[in-house]
C-alpha positions as CSV (number, residue, x, y, z in Angstrom):
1,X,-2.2,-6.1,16.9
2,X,-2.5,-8.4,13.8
3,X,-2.4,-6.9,10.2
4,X,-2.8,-8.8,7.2
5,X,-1.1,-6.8,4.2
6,X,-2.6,-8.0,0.7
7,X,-0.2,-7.2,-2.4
8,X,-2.7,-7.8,-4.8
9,X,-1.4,-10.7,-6.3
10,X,-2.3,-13.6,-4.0
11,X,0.8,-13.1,-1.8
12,X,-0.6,-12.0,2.1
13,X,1.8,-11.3,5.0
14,X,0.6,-11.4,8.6
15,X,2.3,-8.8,10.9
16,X,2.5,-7.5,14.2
17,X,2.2,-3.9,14.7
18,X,1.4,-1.4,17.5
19,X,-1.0,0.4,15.4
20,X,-2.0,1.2,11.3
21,X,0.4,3.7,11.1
22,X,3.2,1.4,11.8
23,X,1.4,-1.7,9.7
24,X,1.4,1.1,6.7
25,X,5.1,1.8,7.3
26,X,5.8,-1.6,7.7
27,X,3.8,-2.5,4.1
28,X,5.6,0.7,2.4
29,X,8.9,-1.2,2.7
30,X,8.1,-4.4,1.6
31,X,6.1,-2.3,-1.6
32,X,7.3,-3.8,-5.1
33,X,6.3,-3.2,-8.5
34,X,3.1,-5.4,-9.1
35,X,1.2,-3.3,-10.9
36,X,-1.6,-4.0,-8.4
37,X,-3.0,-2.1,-5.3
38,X,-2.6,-3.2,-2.0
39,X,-4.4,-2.7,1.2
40,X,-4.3,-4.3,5.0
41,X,-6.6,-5.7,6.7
42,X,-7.8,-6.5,10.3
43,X,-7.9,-10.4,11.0
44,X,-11.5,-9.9,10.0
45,X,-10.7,-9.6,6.4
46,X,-12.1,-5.7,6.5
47,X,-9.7,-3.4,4.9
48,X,-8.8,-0.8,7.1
49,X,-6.1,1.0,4.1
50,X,-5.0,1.1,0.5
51,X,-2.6,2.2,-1.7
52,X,-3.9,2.7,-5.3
53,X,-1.6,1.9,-8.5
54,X,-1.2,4.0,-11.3
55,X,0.1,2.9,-14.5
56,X,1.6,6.0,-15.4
57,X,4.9,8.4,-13.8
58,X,3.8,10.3,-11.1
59,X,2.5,14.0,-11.7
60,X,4.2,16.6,-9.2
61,X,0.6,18.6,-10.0
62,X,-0.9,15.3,-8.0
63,X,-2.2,15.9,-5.0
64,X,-0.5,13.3,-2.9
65,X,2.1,13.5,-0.4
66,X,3.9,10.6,0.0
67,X,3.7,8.5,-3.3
68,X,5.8,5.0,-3.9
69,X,7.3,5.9,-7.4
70,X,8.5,3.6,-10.3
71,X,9.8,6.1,-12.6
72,X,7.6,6.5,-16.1
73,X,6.4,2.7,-15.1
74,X,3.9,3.9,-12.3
75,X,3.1,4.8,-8.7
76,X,1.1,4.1,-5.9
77,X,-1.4,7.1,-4.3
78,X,-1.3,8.4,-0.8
79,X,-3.1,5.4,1.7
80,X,-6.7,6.0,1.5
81,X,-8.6,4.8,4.9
C-alpha cells in the first residue's frame, strides 16, 4: 500500500508499506529535528497518524511510550491515530 509521510515542512515521501504499522516504523527512521509534527497519509490526502512535537525535553512523568527524543531541544509524542 501507498503512504505519503508529511514532515511538516513541505518535504513529502511516498512509500510502500504492508501496513501503518510498518509506514510508522518506516517514518520513525527517517524522523529529524524540524520542530514540526508529522503525520501520513493515505493517497487520499486523509491522515491516518501523527506524531506531535514538543518544544521542550521529554518528561519521564509523560505518559507516552515510545517518544523520538532531542535532548532539552524537544520530542515527538506517541503516534496518535
Amino acid at each position: 500500500m501507498t503512504y505519503i509521510i508529511n514532515g511538516g515542512t513541505g518535504v513529502i515521501n511516498e512509500i510502500e508499506a504492508a501496513n501503518l504499522e510498518e509506514a510508522k516504523a518506516i517514518a520513525d527512521q527517517g524522523a529529524c529535528y524540524t520542530q514540526e509534527d508529522y503525520w501520513i497519509e493515505d493517497k487520499e490526502g486523509n491522515e491516518l497518524a501523527r506524531r506531535n512535537w514538543w518544544g521542550v525535553a521529554y518528561d519521564e512523568d509523560d505518559e507516552d511510550e515510545d517518544p523520538i527524543c532531542f535532548g532539552s531541544f524537544g520530542h515527538y509524542s506517541d503516534w496518535t491515530e
